[in-house]
mmCIF file of the N, C-alpha and C atoms, coordinates in Angstrom:
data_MODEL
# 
_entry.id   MODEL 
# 
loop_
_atom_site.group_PDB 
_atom_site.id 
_atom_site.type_symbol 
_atom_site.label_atom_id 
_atom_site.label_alt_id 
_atom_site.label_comp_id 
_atom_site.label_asym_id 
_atom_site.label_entity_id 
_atom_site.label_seq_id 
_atom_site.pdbx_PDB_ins_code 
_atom_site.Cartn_x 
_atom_site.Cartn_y 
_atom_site.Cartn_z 
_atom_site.occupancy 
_atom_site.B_iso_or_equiv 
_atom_site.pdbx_formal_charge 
_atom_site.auth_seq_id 
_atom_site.auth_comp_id 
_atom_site.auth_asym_id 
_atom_site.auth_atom_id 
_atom_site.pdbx_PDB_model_num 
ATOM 1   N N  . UNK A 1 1  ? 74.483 226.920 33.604 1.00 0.00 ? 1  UNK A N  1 
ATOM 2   C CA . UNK A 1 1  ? 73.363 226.108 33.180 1.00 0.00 ? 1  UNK A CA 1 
ATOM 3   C C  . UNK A 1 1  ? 73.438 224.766 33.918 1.00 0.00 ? 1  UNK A C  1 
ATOM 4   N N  . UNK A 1 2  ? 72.224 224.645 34.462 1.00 0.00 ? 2  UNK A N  1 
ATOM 5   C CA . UNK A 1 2  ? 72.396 222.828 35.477 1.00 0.00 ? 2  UNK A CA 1 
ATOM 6   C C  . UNK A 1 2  ? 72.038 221.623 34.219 1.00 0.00 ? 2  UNK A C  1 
ATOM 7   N N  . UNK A 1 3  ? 71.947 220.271 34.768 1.00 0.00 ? 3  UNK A N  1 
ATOM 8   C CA . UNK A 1 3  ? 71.933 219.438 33.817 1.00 0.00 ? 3  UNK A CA 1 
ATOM 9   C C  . UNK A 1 3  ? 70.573 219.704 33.186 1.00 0.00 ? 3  UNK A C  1 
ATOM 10  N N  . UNK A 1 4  ? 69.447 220.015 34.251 1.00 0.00 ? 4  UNK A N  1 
ATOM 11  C CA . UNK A 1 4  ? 68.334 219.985 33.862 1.00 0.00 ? 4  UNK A CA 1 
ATOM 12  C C  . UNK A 1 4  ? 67.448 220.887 33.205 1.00 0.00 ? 4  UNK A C  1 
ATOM 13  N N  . UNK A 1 5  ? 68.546 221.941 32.637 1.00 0.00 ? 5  UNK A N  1 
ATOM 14  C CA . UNK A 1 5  ? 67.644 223.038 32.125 1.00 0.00 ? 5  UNK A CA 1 
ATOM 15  C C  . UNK A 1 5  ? 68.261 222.936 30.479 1.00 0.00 ? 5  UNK A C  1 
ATOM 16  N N  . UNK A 1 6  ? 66.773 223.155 30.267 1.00 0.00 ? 6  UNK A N  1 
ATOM 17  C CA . UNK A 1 6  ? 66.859 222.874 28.568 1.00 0.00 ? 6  UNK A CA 1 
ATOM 18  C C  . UNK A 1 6  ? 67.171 224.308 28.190 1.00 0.00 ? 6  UNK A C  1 
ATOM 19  N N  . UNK A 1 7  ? 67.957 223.584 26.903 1.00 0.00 ? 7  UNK A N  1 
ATOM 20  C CA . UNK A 1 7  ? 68.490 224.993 26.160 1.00 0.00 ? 7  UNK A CA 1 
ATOM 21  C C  . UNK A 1 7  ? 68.623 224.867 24.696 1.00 0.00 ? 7  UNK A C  1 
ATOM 22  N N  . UNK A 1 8  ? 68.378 226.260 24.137 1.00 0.00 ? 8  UNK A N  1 
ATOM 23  C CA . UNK A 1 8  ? 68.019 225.875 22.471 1.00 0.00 ? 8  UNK A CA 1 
ATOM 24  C C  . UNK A 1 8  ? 69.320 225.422 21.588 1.00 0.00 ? 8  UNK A C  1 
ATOM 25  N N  . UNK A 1 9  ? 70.240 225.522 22.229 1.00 0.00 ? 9  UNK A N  1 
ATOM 26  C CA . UNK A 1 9  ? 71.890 225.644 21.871 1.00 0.00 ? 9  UNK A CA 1 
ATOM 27  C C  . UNK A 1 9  ? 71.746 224.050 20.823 1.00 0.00 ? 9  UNK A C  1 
ATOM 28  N N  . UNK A 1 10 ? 72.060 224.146 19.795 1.00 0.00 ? 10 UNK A N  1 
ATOM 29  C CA . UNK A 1 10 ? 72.041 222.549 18.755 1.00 0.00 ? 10 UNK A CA 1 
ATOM 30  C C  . UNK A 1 10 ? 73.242 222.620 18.642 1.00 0.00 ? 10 UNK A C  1 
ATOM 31  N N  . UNK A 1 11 ? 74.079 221.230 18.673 1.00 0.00 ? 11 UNK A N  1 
ATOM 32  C CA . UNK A 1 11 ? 75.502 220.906 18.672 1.00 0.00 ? 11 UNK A CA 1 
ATOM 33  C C  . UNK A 1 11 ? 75.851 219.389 17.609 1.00 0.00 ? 11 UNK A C  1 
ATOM 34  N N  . UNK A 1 12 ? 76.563 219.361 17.006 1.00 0.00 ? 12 UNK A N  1 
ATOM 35  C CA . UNK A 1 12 ? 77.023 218.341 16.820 1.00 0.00 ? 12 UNK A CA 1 
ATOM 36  C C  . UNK A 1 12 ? 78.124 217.527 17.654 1.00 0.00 ? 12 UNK A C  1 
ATOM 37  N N  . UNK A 1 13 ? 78.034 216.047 17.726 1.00 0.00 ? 13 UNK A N  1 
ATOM 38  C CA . UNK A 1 13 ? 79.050 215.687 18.352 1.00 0.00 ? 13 UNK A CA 1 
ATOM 39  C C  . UNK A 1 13 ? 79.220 214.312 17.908 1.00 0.00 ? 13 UNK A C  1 
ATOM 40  N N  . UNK A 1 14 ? 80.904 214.017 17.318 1.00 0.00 ? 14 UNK A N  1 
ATOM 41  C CA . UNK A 1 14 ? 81.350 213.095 16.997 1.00 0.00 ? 14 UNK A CA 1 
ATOM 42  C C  . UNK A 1 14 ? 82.404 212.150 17.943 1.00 0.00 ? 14 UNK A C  1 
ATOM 43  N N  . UNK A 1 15 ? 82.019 211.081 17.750 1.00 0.00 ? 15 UNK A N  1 
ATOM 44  C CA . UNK A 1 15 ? 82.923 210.661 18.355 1.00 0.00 ? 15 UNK A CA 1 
ATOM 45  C C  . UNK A 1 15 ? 84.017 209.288 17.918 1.00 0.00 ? 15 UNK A C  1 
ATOM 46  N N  . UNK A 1 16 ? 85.102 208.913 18.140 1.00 0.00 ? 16 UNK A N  1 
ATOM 47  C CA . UNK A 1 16 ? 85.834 207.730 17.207 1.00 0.00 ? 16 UNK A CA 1 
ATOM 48  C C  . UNK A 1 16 ? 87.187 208.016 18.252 1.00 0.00 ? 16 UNK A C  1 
ATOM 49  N N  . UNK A 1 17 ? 87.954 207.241 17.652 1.00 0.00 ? 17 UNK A N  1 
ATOM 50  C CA . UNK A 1 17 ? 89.695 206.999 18.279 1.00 0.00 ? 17 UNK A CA 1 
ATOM 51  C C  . UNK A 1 17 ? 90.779 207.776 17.241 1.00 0.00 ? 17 UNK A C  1 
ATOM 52  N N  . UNK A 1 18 ? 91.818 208.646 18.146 1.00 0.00 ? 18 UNK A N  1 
ATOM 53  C CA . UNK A 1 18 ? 92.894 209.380 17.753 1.00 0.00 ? 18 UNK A CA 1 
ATOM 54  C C  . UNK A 1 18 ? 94.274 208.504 17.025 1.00 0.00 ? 18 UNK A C  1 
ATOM 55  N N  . UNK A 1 19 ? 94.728 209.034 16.256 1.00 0.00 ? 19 UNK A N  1 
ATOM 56  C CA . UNK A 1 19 ? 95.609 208.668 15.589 1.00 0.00 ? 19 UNK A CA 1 
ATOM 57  C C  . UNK A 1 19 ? 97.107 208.146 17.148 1.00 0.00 ? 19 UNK A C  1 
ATOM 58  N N  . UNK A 1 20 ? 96.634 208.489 18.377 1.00 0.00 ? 20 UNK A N  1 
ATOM 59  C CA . UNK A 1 20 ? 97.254 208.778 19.307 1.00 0.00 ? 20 UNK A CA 1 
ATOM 60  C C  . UNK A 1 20 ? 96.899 207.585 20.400 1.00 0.00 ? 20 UNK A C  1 
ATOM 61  N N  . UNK A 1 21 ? 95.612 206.835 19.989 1.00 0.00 ? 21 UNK A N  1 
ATOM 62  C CA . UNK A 1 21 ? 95.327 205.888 20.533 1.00 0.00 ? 21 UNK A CA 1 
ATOM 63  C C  . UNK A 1 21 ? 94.119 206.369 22.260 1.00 0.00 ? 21 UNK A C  1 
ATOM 64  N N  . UNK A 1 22 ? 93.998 207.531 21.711 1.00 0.00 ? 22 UNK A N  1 
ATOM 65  C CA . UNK A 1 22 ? 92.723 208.159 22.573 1.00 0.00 ? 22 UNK A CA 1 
ATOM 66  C C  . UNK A 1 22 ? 91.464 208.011 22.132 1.00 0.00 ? 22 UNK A C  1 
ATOM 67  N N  . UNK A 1 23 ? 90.369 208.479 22.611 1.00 0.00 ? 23 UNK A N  1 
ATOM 68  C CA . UNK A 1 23 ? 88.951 208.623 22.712 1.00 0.00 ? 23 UNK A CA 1 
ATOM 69  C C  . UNK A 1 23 ? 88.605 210.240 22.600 1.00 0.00 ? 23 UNK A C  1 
ATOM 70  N N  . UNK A 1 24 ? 88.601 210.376 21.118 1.00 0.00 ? 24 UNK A N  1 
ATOM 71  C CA . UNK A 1 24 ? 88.213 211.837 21.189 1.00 0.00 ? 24 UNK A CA 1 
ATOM 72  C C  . UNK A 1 24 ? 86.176 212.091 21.155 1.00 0.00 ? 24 UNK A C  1 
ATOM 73  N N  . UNK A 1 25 ? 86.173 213.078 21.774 1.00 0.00 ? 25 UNK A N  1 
ATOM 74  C CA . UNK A 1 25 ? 84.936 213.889 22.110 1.00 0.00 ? 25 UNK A CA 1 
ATOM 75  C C  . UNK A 1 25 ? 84.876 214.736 21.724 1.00 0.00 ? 25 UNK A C  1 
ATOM 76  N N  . UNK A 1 26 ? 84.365 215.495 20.242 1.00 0.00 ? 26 UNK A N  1 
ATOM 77  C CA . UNK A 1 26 ? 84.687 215.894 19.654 1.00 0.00 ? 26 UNK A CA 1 
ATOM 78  C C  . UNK A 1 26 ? 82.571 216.840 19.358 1.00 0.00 ? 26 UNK A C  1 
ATOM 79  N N  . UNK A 1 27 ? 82.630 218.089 20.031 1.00 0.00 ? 27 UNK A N  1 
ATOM 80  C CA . UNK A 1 27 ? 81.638 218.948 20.083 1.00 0.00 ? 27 UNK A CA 1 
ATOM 81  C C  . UNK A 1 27 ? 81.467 219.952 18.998 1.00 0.00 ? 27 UNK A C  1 
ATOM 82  N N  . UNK A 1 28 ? 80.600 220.358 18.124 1.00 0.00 ? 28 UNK A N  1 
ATOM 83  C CA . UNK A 1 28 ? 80.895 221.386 17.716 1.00 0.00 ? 28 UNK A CA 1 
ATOM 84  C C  . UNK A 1 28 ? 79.273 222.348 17.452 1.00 0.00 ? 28 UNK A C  1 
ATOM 85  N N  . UNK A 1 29 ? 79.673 223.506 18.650 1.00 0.00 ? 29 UNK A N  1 
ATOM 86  C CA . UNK A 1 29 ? 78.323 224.237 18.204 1.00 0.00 ? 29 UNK A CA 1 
ATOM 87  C C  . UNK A 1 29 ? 78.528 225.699 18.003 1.00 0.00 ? 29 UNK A C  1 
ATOM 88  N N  . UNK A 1 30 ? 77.554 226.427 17.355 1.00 0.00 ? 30 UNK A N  1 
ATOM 89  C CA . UNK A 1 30 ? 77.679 227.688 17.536 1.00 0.00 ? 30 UNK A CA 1 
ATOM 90  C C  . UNK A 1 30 ? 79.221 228.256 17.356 1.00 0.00 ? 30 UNK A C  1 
ATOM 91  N N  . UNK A 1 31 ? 79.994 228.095 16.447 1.00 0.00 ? 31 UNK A N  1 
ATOM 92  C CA . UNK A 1 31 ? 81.006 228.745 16.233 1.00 0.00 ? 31 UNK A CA 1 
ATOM 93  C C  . UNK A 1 31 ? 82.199 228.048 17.258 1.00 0.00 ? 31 UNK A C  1 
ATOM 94  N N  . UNK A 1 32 ? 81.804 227.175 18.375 1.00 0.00 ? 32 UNK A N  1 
ATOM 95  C CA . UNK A 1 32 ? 82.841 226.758 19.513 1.00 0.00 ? 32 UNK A CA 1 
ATOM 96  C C  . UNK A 1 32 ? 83.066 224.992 18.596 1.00 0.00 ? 32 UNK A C  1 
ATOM 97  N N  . UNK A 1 33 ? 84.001 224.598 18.541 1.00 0.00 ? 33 UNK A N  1 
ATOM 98  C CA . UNK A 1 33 ? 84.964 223.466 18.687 1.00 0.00 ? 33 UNK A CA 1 
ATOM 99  C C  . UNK A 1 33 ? 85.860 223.079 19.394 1.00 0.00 ? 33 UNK A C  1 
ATOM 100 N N  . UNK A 1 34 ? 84.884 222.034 20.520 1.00 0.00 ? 34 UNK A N  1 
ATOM 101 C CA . UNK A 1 34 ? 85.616 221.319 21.420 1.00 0.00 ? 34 UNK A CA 1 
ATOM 102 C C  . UNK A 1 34 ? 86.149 219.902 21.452 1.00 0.00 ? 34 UNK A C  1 
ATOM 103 N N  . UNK A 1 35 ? 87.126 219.628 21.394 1.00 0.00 ? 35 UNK A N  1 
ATOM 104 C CA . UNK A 1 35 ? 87.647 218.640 21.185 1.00 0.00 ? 35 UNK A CA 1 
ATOM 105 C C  . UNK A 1 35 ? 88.207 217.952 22.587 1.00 0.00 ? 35 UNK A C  1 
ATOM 106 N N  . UNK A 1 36 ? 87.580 216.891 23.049 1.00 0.00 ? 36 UNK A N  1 
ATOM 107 C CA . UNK A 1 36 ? 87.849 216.121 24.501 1.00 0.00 ? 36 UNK A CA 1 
ATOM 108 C C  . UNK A 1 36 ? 88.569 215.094 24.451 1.00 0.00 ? 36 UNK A C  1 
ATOM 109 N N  . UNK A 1 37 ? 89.817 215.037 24.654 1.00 0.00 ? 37 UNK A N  1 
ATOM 110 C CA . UNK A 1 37 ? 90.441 213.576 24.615 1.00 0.00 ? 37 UNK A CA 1 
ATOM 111 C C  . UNK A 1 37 ? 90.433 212.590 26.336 1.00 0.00 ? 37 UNK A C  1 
ATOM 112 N N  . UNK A 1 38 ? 90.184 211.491 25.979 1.00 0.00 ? 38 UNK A N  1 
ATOM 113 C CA . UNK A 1 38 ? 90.305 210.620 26.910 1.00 0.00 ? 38 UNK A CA 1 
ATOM 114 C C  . UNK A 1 38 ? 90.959 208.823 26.688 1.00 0.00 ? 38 UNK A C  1 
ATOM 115 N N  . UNK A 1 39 ? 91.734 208.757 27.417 1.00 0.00 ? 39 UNK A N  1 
ATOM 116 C CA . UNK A 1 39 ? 92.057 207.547 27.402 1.00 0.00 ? 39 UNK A CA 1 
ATOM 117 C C  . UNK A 1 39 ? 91.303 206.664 27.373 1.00 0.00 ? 39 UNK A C  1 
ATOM 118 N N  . UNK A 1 40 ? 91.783 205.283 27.205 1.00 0.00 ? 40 UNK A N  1 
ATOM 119 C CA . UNK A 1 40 ? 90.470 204.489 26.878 1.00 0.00 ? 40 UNK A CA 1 
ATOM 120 C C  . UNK A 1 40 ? 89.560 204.257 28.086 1.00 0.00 ? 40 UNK A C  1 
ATOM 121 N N  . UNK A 1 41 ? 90.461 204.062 29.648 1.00 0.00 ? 41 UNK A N  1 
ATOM 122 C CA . UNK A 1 41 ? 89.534 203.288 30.781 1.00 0.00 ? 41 UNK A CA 1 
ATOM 123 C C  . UNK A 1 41 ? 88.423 204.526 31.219 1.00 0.00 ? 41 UNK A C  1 
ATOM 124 N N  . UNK A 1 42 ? 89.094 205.756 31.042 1.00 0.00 ? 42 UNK A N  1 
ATOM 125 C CA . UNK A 1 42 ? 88.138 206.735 30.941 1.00 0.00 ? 42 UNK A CA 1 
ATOM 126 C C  . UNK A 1 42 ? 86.923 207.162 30.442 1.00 0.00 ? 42 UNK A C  1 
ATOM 127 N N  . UNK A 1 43 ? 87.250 206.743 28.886 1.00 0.00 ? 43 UNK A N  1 
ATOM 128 C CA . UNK A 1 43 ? 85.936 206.420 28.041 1.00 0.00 ? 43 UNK A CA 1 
ATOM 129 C C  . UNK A 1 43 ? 85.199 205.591 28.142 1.00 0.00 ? 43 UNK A C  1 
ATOM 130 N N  . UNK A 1 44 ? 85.901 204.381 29.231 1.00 0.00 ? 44 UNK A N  1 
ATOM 131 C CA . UNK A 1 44 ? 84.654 202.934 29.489 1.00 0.00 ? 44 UNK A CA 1 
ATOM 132 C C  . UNK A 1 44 ? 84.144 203.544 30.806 1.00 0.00 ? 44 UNK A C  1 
ATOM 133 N N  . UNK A 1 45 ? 84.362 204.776 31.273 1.00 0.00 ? 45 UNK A N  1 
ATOM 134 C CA . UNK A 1 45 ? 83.706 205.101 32.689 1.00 0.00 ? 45 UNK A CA 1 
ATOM 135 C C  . UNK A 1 45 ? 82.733 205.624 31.921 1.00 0.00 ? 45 UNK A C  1 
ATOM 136 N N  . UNK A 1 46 ? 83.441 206.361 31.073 1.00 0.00 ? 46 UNK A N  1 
ATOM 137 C CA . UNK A 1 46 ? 82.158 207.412 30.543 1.00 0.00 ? 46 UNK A CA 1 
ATOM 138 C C  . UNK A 1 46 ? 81.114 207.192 30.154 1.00 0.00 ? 46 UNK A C  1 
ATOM 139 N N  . UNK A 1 47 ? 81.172 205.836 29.163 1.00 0.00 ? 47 UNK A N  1 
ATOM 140 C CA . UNK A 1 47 ? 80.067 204.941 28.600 1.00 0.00 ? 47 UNK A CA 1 
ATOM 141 C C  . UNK A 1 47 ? 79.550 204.676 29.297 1.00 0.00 ? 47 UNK A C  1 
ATOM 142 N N  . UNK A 1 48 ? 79.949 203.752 30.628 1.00 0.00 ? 48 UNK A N  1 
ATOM 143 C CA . UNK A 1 48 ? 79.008 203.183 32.164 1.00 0.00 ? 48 UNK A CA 1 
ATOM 144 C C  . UNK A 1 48 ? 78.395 203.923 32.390 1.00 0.00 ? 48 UNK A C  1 
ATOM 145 N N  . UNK A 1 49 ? 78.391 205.279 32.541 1.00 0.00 ? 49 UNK A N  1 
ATOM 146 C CA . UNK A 1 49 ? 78.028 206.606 33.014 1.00 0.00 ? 49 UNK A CA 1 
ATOM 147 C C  . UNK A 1 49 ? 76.964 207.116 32.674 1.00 0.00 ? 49 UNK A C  1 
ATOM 148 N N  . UNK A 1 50 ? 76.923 207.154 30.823 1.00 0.00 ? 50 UNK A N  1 
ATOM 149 C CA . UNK A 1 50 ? 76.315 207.205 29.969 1.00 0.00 ? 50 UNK A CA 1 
ATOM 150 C C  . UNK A 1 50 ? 74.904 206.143 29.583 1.00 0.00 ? 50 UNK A C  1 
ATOM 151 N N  . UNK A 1 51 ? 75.321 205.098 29.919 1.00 0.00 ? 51 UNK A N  1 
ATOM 152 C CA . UNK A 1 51 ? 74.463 203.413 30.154 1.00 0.00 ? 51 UNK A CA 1 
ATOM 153 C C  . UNK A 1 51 ? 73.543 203.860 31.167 1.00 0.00 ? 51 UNK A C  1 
ATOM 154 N N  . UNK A 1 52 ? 74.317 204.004 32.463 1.00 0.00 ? 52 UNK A N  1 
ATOM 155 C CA . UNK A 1 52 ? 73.181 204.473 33.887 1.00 0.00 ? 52 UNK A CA 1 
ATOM 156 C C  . UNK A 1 52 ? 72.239 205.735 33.854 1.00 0.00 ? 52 UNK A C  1 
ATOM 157 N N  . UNK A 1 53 ? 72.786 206.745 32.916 1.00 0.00 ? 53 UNK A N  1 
ATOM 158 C CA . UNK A 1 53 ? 72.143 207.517 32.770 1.00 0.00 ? 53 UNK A CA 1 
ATOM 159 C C  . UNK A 1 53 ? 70.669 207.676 31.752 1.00 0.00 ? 53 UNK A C  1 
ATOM 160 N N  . UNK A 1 54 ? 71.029 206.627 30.727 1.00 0.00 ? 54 UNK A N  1 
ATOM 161 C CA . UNK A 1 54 ? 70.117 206.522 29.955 1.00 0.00 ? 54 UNK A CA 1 
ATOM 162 C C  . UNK A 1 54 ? 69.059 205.694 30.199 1.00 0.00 ? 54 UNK A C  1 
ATOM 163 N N  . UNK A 1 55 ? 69.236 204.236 31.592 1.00 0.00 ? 55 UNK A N  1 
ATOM 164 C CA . UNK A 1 55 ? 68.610 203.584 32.299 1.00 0.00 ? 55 UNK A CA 1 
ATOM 165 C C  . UNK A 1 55 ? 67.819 204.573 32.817 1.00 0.00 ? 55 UNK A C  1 
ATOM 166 N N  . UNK A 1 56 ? 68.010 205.468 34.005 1.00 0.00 ? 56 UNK A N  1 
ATOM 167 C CA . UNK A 1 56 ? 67.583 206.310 34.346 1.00 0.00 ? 56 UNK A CA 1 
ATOM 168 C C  . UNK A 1 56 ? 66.659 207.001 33.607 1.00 0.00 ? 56 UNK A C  1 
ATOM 169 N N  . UNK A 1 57 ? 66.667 207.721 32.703 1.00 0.00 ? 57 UNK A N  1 
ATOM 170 C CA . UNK A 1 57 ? 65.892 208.057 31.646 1.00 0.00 ? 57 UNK A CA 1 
ATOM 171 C C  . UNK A 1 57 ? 64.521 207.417 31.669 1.00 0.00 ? 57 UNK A C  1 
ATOM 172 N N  . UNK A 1 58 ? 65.201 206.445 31.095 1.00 0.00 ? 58 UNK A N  1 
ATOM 173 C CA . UNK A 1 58 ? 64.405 205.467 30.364 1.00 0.00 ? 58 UNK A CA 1 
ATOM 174 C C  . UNK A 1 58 ? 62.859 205.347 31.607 1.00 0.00 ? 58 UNK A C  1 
ATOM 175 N N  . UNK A 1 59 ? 63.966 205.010 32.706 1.00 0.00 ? 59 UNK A N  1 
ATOM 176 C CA . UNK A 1 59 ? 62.616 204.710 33.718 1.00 0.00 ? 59 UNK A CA 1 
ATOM 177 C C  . UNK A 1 59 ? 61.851 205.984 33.696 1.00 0.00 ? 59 UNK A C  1 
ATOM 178 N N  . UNK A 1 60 ? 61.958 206.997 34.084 1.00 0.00 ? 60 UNK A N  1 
ATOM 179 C CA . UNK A 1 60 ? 61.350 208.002 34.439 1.00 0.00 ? 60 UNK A CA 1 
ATOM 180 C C  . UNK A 1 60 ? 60.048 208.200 32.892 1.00 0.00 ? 60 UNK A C  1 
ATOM 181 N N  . UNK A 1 61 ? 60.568 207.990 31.851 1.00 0.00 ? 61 UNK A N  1 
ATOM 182 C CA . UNK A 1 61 ? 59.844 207.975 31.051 1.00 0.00 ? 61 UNK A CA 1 
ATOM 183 C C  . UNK A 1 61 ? 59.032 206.702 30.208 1.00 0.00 ? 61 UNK A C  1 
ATOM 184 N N  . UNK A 1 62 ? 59.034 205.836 30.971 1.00 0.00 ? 62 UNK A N  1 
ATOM 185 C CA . UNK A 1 62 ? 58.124 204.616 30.608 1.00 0.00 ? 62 UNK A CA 1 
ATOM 186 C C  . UNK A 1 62 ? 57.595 203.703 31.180 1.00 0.00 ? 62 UNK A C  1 
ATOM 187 N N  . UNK A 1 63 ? 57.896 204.220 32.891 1.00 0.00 ? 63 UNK A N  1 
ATOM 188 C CA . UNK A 1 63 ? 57.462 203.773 34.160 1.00 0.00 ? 63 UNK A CA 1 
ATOM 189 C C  . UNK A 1 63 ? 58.426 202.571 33.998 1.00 0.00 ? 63 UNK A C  1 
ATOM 190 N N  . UNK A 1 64 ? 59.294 202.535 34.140 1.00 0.00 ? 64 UNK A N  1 
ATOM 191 C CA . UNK A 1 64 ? 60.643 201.500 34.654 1.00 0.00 ? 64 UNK A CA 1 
ATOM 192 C C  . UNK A 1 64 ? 60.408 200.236 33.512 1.00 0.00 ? 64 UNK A C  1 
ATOM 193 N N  . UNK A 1 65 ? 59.729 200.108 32.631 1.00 0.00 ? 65 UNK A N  1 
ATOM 194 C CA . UNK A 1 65 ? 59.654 199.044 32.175 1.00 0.00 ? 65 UNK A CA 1 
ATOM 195 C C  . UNK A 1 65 ? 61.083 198.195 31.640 1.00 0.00 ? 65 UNK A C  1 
ATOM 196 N N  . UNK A 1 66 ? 61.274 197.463 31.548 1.00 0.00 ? 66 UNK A N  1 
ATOM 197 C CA . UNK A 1 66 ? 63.022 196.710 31.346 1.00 0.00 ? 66 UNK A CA 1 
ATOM 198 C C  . UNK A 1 66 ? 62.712 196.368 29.727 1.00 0.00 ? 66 UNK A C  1 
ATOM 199 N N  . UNK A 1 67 ? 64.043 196.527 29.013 1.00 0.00 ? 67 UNK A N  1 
ATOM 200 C CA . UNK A 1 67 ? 63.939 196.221 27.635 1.00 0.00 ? 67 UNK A CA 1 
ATOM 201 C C  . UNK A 1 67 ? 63.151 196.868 26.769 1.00 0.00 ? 67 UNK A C  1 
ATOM 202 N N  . UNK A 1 68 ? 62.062 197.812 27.091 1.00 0.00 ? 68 UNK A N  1 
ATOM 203 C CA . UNK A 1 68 ? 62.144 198.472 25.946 1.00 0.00 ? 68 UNK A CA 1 
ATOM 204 C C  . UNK A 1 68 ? 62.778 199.297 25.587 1.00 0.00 ? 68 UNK A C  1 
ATOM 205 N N  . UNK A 1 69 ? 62.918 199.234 24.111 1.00 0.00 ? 69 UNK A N  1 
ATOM 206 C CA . UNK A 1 69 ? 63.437 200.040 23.459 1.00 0.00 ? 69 UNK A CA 1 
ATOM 207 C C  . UNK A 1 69 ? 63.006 201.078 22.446 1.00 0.00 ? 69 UNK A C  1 
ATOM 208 N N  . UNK A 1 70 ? 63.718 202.244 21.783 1.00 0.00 ? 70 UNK A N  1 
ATOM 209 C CA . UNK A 1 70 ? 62.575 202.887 20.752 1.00 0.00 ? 70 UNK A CA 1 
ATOM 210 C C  . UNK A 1 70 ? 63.702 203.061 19.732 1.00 0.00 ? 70 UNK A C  1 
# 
């Protein structure tokens, strides 16, 4: 499956810090429980990642406007 293909699959996903001092990623759909650990500088990539991606988004769906929000 590519990023861009939609799929009916509904998941929960939690996320918080390990008794271990990690960044768990924590998926759960359809009978599968995935649990992702990451260190912290990892999880601040991920967030950046996550930030640019949702910028991205954002433009494509509101003609680039800056600051809004919904």
């Amino acid at each position: 499956m590519s990023i861009n293909k939609q799929s009916d699959i509904a998941a929960n996903l939690q996320i918080g810090p390990t008794d271990l001092g990690m960044v768990r990623l924590y998926i759960e759909a359809e009978g599968l429980q995935l649990p992702l650990d990451f260190d912290p500088e990892e999880a601040d990539e991920i967030a950046e990642e996550l930030r640019i991606a949702a910028e991205a988004a954002r433009a494509m769906t509101d003609g680039g406007k800056k600051g809004k929000r919904r």
